[in-house]
N, C-alpha and C positions, 0 to 999 in steps of 0.2 A: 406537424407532428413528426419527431425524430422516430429514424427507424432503430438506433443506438440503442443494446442493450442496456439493463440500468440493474444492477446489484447490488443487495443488502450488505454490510459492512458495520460486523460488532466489532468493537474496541473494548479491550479488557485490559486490567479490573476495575476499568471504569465504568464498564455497560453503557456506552455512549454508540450511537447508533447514527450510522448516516448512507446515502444513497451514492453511488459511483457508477458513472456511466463507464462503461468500454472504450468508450473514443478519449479521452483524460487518466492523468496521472491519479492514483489512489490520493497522494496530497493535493493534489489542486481541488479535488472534490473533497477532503475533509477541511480545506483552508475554507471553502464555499458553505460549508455547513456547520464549522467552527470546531468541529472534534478536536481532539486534543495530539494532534500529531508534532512531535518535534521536527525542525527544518531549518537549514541555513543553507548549502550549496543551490541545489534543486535541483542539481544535474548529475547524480551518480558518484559522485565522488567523499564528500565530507563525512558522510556516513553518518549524519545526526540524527538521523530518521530513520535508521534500522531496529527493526522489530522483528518480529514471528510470526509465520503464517500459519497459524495454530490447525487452519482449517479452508482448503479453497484452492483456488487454481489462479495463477495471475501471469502474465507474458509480459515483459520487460520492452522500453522504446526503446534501451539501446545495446548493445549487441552484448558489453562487456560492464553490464554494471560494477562498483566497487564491492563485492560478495564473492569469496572464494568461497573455489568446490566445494570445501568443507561445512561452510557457511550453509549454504546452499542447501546441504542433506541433511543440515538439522534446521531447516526449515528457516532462516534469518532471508530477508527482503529490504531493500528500500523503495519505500512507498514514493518516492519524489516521482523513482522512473517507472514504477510498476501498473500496469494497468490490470484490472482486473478482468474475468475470465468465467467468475462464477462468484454466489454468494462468498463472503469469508468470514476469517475472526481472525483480527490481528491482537497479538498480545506487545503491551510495550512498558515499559520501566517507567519506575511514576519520577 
């Protein structure tokens, strides 16, 4: 039995619901559970998976992800490198 937190993760306005450990990326857990996250780089850069973090706390694997400051304070994320931190609710463009 993993000691790895494990956090609830709604997706809106799909209502799609899926589990994301602490120790992995927010996409590699929704790719595991099928949620509907957009993705191509997977590493910080391409920015096809930037969403809102409508709600929640998440720490990033790498130091400078592609999210300026700006981005940032109005709550924009990419899930490729994000790990989560606490329950969320990611909001994302259909």
């Amino acid at each position: 039995m993993s000691d790895t937190p494990v956090f609830q993760v709604l997706v809106m306005p799909a209502g799609t619901r899926f589990e994301a450990g602490a120790d992995q990326s927010l996409l590699k857990s929704a790719l595991a559970a099928l949620a509907p996250l957009r993705s191509s780089c997977r590493n910080g850069t391409c920015r096809a998976c930037l969403c809102r973090l409508a709600s929640g706390t998440i720490t990033y694997e790498i130091e400078w992800p592609g999210v300026s400051a700006d981005e940032r304070r109005e709550g924009w994320i990419l899930p490729c490198v994000a790990r989560p931190t606490s329950d969320l609710v990611l909001e994302i463009s259909a």
